[in-house]
VOGU-3710 file (C-alpha; in Angstrom, 3 decimals, decimal comma):
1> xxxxxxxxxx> 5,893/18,859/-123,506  5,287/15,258/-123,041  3,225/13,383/-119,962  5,026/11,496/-117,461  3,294/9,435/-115,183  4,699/7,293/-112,633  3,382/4,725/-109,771  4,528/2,623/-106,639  2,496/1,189/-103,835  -0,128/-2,084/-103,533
11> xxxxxxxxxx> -1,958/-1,291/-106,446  -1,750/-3,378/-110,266  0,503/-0,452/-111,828  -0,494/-0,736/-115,330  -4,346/0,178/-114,821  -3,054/3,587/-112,998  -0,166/4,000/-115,697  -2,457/3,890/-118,339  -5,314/6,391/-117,099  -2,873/8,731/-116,142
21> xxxxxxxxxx> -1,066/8,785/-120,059  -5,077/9,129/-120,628  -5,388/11,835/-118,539  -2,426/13,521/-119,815  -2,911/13,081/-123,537  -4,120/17,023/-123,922  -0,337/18,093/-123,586  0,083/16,308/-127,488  2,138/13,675/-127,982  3,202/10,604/-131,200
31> xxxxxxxxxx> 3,730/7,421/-129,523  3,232/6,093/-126,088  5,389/3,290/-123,681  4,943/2,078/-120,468  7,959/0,026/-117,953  7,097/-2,632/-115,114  8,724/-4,398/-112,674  6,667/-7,589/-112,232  6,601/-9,833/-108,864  9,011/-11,818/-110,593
41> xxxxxxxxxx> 11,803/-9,350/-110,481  11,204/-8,866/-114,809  11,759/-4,995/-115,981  9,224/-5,420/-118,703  8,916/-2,046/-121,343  6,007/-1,589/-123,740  5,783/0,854/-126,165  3,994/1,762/-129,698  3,891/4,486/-132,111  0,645/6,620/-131,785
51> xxxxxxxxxx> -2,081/7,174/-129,432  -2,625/5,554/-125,945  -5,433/3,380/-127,260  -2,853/2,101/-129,490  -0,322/1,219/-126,797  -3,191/-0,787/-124,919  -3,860/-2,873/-128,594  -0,406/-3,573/-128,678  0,082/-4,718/-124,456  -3,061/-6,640/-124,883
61> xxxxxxxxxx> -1,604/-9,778/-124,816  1,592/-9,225/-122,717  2,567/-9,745/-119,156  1,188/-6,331/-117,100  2,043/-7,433/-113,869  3,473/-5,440/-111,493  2,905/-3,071/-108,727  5,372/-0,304/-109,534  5,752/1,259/-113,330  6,438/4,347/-115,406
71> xxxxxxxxxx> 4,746/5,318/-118,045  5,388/8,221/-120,850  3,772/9,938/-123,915  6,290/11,082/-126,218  6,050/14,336/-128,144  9,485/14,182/-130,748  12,068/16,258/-130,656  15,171/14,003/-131,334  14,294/11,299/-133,285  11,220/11,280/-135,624
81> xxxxxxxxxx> 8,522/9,619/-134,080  8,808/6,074/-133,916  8,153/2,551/-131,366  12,047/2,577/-131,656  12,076/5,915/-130,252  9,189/5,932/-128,377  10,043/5,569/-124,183  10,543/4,458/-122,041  14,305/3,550/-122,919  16,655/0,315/-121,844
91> xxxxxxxxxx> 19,920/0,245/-120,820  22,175/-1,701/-122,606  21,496/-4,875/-119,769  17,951/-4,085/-120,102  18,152/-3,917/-116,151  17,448/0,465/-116,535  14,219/1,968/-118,154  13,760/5,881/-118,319  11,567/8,286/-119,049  12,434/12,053/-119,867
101> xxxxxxxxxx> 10,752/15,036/-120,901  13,123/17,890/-121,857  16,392/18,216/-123,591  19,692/17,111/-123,278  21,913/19,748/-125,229  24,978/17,840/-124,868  23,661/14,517/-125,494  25,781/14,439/-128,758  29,048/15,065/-127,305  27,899/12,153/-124,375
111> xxxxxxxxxx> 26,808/9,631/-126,692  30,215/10,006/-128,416  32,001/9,438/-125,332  30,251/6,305/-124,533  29,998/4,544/-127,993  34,201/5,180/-127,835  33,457/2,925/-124,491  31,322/0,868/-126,243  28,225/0,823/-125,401  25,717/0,158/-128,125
121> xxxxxxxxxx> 22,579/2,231/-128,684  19,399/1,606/-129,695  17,503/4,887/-130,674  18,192/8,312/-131,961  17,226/10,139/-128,974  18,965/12,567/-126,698  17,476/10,377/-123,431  18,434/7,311/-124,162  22,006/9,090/-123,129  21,150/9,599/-120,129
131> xxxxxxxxxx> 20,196/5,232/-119,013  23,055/4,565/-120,864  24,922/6,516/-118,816  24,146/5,984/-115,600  23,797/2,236/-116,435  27,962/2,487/-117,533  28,914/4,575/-114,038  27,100/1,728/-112,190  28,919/-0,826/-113,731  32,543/1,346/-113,746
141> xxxxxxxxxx> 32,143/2,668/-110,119  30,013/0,068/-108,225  27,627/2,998/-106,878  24,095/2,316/-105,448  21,604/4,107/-108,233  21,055/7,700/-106,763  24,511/8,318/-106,169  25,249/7,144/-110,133  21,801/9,450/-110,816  23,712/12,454/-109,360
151> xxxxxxxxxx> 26,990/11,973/-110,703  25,331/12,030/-114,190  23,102/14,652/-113,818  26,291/16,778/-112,957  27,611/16,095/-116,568  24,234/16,977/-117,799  23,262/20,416/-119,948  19,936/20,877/-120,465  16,329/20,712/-119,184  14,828/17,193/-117,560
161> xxxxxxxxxx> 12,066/15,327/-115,941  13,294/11,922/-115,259  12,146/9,131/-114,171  14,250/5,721/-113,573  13,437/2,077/-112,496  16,097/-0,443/-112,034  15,064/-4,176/-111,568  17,644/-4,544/-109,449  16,422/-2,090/-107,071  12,316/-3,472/-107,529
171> xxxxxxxxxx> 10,777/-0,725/-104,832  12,526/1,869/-106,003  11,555/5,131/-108,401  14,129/8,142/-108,803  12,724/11,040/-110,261  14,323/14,549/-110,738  13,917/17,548/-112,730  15,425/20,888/-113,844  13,812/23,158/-116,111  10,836/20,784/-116,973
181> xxxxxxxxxx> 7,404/20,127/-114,097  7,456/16,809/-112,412  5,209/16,417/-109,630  4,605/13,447/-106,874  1,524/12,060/-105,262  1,806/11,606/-101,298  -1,068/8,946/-101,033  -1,657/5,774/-98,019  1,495/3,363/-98,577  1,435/4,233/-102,457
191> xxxxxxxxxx> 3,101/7,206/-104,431  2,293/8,497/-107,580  4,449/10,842/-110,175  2,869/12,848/-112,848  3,886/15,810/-115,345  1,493/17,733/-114,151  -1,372/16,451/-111,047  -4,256/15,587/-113,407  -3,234/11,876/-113,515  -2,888/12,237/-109,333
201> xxxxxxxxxx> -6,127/13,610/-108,334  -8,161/10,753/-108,681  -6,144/8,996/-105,932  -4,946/11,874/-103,598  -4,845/15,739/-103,255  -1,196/15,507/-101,458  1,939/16,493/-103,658  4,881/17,478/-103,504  6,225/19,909/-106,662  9,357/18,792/-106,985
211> xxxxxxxxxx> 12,032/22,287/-107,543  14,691/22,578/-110,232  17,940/20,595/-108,640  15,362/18,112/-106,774  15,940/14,360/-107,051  13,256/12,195/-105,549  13,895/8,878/-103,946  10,498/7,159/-103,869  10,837/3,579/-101,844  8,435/1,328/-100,915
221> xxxxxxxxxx> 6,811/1,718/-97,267  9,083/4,909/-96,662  8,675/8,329/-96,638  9,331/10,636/-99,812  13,276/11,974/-99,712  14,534/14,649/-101,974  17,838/15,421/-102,453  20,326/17,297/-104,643  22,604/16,352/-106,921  25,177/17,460/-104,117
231> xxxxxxxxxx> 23,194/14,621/-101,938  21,919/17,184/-99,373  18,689/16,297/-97,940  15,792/18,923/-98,354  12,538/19,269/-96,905  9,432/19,843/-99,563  6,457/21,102/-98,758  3,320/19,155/-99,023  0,193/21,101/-100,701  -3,113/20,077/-101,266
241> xxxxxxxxxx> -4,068/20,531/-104,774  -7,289/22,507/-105,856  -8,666/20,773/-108,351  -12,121/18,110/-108,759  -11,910/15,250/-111,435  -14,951/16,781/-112,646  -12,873/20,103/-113,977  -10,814/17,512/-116,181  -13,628/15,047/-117,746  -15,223/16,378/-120,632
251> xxxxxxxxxx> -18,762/16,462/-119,016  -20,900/15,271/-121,448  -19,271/17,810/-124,308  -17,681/16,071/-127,105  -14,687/17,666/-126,643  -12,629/19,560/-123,999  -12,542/22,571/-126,475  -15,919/23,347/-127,003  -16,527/22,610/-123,016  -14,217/24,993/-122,010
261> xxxxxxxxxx> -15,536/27,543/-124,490  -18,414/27,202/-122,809  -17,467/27,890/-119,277  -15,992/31,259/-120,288  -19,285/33,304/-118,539  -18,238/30,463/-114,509  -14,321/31,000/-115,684  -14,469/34,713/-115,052  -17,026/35,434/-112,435  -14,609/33,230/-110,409
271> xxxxxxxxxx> -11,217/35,113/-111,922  -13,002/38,322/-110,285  -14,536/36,915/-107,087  -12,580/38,845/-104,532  -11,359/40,915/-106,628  -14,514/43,576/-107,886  -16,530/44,519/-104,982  -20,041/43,574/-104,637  -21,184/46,628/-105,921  -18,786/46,749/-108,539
281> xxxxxxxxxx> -17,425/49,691/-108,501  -13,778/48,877/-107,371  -11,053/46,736/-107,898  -8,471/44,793/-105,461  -5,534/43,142/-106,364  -3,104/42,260/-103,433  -0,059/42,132/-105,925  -0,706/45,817/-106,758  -1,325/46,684/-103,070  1,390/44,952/-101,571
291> xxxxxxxxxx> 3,596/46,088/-104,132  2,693/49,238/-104,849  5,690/50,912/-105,136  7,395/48,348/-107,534  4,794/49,191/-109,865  3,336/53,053/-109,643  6,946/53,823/-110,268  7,763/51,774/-112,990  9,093/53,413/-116,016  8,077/51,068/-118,510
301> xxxxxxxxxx> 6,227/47,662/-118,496  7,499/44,733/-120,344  5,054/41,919/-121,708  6,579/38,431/-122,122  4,592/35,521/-123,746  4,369/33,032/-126,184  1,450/31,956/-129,082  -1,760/32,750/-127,369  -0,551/34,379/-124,097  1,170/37,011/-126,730
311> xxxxxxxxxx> -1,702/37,678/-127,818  -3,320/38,944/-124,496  -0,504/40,664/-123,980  -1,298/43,036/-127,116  -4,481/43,680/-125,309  -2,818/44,072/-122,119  -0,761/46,905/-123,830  -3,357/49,042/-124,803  -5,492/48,865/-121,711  -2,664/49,723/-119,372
321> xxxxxxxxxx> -1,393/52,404/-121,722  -4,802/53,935/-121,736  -4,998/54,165/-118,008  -1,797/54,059/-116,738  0,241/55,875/-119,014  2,934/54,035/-119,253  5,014/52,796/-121,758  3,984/48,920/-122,865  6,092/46,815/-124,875  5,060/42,975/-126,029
331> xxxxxxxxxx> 7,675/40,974/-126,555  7,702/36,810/-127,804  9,655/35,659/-125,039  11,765/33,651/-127,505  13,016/36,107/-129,343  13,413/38,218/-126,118  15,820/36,123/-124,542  17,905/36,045/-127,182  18,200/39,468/-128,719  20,737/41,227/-125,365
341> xxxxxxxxxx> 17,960/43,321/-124,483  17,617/46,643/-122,361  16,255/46,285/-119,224  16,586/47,973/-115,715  15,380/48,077/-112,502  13,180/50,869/-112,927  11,246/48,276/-115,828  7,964/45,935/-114,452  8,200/42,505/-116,621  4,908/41,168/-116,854
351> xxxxxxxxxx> 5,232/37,388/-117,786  1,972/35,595/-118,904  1,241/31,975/-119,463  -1,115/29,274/-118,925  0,671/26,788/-117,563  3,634/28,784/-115,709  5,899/26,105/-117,682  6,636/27,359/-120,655  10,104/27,529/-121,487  11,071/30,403/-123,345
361> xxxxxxxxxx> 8,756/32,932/-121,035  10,692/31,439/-118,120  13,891/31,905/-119,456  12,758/35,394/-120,167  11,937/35,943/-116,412  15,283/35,027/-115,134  17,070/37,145/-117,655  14,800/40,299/-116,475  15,352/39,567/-112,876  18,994/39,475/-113,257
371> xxxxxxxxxx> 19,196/42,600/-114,094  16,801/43,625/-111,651  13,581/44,104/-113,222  10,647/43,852/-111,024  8,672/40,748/-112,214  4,434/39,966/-112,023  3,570/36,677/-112,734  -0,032/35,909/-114,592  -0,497/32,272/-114,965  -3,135/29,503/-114,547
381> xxxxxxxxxx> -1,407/26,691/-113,177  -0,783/26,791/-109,388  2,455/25,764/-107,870  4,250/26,458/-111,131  7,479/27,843/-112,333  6,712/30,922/-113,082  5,050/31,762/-110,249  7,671/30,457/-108,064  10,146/32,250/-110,245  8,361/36,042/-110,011
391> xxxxxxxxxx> 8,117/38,568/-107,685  4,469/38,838/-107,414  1,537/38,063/-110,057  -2,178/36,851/-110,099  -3,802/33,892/-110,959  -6,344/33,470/-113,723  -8,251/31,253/-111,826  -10,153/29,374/-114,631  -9,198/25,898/-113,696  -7,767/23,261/-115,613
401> xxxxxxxxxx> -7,627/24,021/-119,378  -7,052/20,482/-121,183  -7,752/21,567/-124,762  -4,528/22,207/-126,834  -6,073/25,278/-128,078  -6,349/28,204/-126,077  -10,166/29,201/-125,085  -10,676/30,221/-121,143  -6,933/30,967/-120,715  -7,098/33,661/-123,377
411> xxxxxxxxxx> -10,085/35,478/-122,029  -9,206/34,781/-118,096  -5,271/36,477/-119,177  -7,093/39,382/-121,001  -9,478/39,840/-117,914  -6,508/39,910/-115,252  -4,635/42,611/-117,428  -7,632/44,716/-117,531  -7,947/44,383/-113,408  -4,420/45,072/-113,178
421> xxxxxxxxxx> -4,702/48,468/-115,448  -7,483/49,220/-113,444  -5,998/49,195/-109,827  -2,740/50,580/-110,677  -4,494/52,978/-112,897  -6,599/54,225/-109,815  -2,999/53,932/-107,679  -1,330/56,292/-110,253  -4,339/58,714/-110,406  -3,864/58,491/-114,082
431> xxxxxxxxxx> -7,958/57,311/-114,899  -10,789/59,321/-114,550  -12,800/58,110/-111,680  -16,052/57,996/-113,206  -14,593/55,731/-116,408  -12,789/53,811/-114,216  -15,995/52,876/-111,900  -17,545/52,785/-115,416  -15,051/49,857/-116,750  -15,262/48,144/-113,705
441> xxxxxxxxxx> -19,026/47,724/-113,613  -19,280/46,167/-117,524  -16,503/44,057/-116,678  -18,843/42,614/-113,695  -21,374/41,888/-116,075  -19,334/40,566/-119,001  -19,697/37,410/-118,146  -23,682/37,189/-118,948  -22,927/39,194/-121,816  -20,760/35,819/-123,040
451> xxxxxxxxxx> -24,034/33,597/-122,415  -25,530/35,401/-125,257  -22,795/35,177/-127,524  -22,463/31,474/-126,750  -26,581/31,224/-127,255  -25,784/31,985/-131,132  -23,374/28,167/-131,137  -25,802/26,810/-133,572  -25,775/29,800/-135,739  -22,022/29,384/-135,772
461> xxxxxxxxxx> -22,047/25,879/-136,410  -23,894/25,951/-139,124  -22,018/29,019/-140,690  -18,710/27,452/-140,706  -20,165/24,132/-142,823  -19,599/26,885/-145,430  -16,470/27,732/-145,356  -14,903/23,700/-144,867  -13,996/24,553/-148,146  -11,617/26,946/-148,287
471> xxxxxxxxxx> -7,764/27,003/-148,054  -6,736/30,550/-146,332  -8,144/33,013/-144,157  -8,036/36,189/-143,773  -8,968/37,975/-140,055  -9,020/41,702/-139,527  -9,550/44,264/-136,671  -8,448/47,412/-135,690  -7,466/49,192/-132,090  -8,543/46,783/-129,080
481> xxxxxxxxxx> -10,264/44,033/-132,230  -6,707/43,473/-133,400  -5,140/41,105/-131,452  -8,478/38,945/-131,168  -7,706/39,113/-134,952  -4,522/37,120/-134,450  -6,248/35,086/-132,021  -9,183/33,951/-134,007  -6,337/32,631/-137,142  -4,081/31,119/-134,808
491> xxxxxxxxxx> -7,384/28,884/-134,064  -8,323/28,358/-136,903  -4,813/27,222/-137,676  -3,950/25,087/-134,688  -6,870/22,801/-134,844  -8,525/22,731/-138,687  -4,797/23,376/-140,418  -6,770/25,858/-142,604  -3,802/29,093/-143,249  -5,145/31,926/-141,683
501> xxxxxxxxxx> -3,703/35,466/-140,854  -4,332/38,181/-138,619  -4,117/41,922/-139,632  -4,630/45,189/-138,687  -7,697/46,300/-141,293  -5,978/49,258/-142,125  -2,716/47,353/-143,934  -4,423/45,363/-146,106  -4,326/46,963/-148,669  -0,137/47,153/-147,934
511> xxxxxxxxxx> -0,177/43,668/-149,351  -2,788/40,997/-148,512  -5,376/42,761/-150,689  -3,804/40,875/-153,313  -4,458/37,687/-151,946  -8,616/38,448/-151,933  -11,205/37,262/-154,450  -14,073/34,940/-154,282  -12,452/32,219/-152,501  -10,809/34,090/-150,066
521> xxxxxxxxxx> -13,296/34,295/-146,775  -12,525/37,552/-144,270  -13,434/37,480/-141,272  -14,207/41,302/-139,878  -14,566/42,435/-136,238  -16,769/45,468/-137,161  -18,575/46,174/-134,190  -20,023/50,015/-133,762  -16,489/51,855/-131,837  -14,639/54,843/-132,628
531> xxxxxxxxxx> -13,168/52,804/-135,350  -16,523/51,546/-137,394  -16,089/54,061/-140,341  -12,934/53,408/-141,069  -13,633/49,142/-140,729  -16,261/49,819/-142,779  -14,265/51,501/-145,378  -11,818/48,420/-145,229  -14,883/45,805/-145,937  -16,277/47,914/-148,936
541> xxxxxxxxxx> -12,214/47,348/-150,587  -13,013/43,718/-149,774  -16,829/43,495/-151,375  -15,059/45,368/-154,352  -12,989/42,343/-155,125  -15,504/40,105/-154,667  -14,064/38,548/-150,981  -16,335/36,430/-148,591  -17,084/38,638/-145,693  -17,966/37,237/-142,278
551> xxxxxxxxxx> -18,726/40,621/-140,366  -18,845/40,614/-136,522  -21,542/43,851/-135,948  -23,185/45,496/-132,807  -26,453/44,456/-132,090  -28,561/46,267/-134,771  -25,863/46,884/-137,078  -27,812/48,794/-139,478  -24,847/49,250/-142,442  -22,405/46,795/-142,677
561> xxxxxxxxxx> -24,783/43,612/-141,963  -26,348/44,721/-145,223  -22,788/44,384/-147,148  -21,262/41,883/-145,480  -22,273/38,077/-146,810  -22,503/36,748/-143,451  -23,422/38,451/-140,006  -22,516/37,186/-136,410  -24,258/39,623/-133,637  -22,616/40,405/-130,150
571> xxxxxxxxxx> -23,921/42,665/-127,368  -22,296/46,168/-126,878  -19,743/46,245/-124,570  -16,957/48,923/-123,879  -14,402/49,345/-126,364  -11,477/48,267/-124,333  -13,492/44,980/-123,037  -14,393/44,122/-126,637  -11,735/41,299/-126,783  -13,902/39,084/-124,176
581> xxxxxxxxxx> -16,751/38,809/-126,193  -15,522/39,145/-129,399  -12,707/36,489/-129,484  -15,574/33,689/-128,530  -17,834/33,553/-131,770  -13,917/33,327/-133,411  -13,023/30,379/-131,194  -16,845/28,627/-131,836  -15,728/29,262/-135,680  -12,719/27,396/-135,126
591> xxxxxxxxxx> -13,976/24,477/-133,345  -16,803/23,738/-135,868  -15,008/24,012/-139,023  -12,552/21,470/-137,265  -15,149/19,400/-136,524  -16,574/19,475/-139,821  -13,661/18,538/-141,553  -13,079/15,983/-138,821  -10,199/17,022/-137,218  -8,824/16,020/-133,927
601> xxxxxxxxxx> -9,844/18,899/-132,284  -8,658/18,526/-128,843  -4,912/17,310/-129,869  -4,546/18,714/-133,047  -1,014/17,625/-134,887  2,256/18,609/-134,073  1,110/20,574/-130,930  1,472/20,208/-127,665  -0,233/22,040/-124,410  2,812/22,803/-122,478
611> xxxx> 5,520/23,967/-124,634  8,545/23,042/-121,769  11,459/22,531/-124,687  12,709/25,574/-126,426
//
């Protein structure tokens, strides 16, 4: 969940260190450190509770010299967050720093052993452990650093990015991981490490994703090695990553957020370039072609995902049910990896997130495909775990999403499950080939239908200066409108801390009802489907008890813009596409009463990007 970022080569260290923890501040984080190794042999570590900006204040006026560092943003888990246990961390000699993202189950039982041996500690952290550690095999054995890396990491449980410098050893960076992303940068005499490649683009488009197991032993004016912990030498492959420094700057939009709300209509022309025909009237996917039988025979279809990605996958449900006819189930993939469940061979697990990193979802993937489920992949990220870890899958293709909150991922996961329905729908002969050409030709045009919702921003923005007031939500939908329900509260919640909850219209009045009066706004998606009488029904119980109704209609809504108190209009789409223009007047909602109540929109609190810890 944190951002590593690491450097060797000719260049000052700290400059690179610092734009990288820059660049990587959209995965959330509380405090900030950076380690050096200065030409005068000195392992120098920095580090401050807070934001980046505050870790510059405080190195301001200290020795940054140096041509190889690490560098780390810190998002708490063991420890409350702190300078003390910011990272990186000492050894006990001060001759070890580390960073670590990830957790170290057994870092209780390890510290134990090693206070009994003495060694003094200096944070409450499960990675200080870990320098301590290999600092006290060093010292017992008299090993050179990668074989004392390796011997540790085999008394390790958990899930780790690492990185280590040893002042001893002053061209030198190990780095391994299991369980947690840690890429490296292949540039001209230099190398560069980073959580994720956003902090290595500006300098090269070589890297190297390092696999769970790898350890990588970056030296000075030699080529990359990775090993094992069993010290056998592999051989990684070198790709070139697809991505501009233009698709992670903000671009002249205030904040990543609203930017990437805004490239919704570009995000998914490009998800279905290649995929719907020129004349729109078909649909390709190679996963469902090249694996056709996998999937036109599957029993039942199993959605994993977490947060947001869940959410899609409620849509996902319906639209493959409808024209596939088979089963869906939507699972959290926390609580699915946990609870023993039933899975065969003859199930399809469909696992879905943005950055192919999240924990729990990947957890849930190997549990499926051990007992021999058939696993599709959707993610965002390229070169990921996930991907790596499934079967098959698509892309989202929406680029780089560096807002904490959810925008282009949501609608590029809902518009891949839709594609997917489609072609294995057509495969199965289960949808009626004039509806199918029919779906497929407003899904080519959805995008400009998105220009005109995002023409009514203003509108929005100065809507939701009305409603910085108020303490609780309440969202509401029915049939396809649901889950964008649950969407449009968990944004409201993640970045403006405002309580908001999702519910089908129709249970209301099983127990929220009681919650509405003249304080409580409810937001209604009440545009004119095979549901609008009975939504409508559901906002007259509301008016009744005098609730705040902000009513998403049709476009010449004729009935309930005249009850409702507020009216957002959206272009007509097709029930089952809905979702993709629905969910963005919910997300503009979001992002301006957040920015009205001045809220750090793009890192909200407590949050982080890439959930990689359980």
């Amino acid at each position: 969940m944190c951002g590593i970022v690491g450097y060797i080569g000719n260049r000052d260290a700290y400059p690179v260190l610092i734009k990288g923890l820059q660049r990587l501040e959209y995965r959330g984080y509380d405090s900030a450190g950076v380690a050096l190794i200065n030409d005068h042999g000195e392992l120098n570590v920095y580090k401050e509770k807070g934001k980046v900006s505050d870790l510059q204040s405080f190195c301001a006026d200290k020795d940054l010299g140096g041509t190889i560092g690490i560098a780390h943003t810190r998002w708490a888990t063991h420890g409350e967050p702190s300078s003390r246990n910011a990272h990186p961390h000492y050894s006990e000699s001060r001759n070890l720093a580390i960073i670590h993202n990830g957790i170290i189950e057994n870092y209780a039982d390890l510290k134990s052993k090693l206070q009994a041996k003495g060694v003094v500690f200096k944070s409450d952290t499960d990675t200080e452990v870990l320098v301590q550690f290999v600092e006290y095999v060093q010292k017992k054995k008299n090993l050179d650093l990668l074989t004392c890396v390796q011997l540790v990491l085999h008394e390790v449980i958990g899930a780790y990015a690492i990185a280590l410098l040893d002042k001893n050893n002053p061209d030198t960076i190990i780095a391994a991981r299991k369980q947690s992303p840690l890429v490296v940068g292949i540039g001209k005499d230099e190398f560069f490490i980073g959580s994720d490649a956003s902090p290595i683009i500006e300098y090269t488009d070589k890297v190297v994703y390092l696999e769970d197991g790898n350890i990588a032993l970056i030296r000075r004016g030699q080529d990359l090695k990775v090993v094992n912990i069993y010290n056998n030498s592999l051989s990684p492959e070198i790709k070139t990553v697809d991505i501009s420094l233009g698709q992670i700057e903000k671009g002249g939009y205030p904040h990543f957020m609203l930017k990437e709300i805004f490239e919704q209509p570009e995000c998914l022309a490009n998800c279905m370039k290649g995929r719907i025909n020129v004349e729109a009237d078909n649909v390709t996917l190679s996963a469902v072609i090249d694996y056709k039988e996998q999937l036109v025979n599957a029993q039942r279809i199993i959605i994993v995902a977490c947060g947001t990605s869940w959410h899609a996958g409620l849509i996902g449900k319906q639209i493959i049910e409808n024209l596939c006819r088979i089963p869906v189930e939507v699972e959290y993939a926390s609580e699915f990896r946990y609870r023993n469940p039933v899975v065969s061979e003859k199930d399809v697990l469909i696992a879905i997130s943005q950055s192919g990193e999240t924990a729990d979802t990947l957890a849930a993937v190997e549990l499926a495909k051990k007992k021999g489920a058939f696993i599709f992949g959707i993610c965002n990220a390229i070169g990921s775990s996930i991907p790596r870890a499934t079967n098959t899958g698509s892309y989202i293709h929406v680029g780089p999403e560096i807002g904490v909150a959810s925008t282009k991922a949501f609608t590029g996961q809902v518009t891949v499950l839709t594609m997917i329905a489609l072609a294995l729908g057509k495969e199965r002969g289960t949808v009626d080939m004039t509806e199918y050409r029919k779906i497929v030709k407003e899904l080519s045009i959805i995008p400009e239908k998105m220009k005109e919702v995002l023409a009514l921003n203003e509108r929005i923005s100065d809507l939701s200066r009305t409603f910085t007031y108020a303490r609780n939500f309440l969202y509401l939908g029915r049939g396809f409108s649901y889950p964008v329900a649950l969407e449009g509260a968990l944004k409201l919640k993640e970045i403006s801390y405002i309580h908001a909850e999702g519910y089908p219209a129709a249970e209301m009045k099983h127990g929220p009802i009681a919650l509405i009066d003249s304080d409580m706004p409810v937001v209604v998606i009440a545009t004119h489907n095979a549901m609008y009488e009975k939504v409508l029904s559901n906002i007259q119980e509301i008016k009744a008890r005098k609730g705040r109704v902000i009513a998403l209609v049709s476009k010449d809504d004729q009935v309930i813009s005249k009850i409702a108190d507020e009216v957002i209009e959206i272009p007509d789409t097709l029930e089952c596409l809905e979702p993709l223009i629905a969910t963005i007047p919910l997300q503009l909602l979001a992002y301006h009463v957040a920015v009205c109540k001045g809220k750090d929109v793009d890192q909200p609190r407590n949050l982080a990007k890439s959930v990689t810890v359980e």
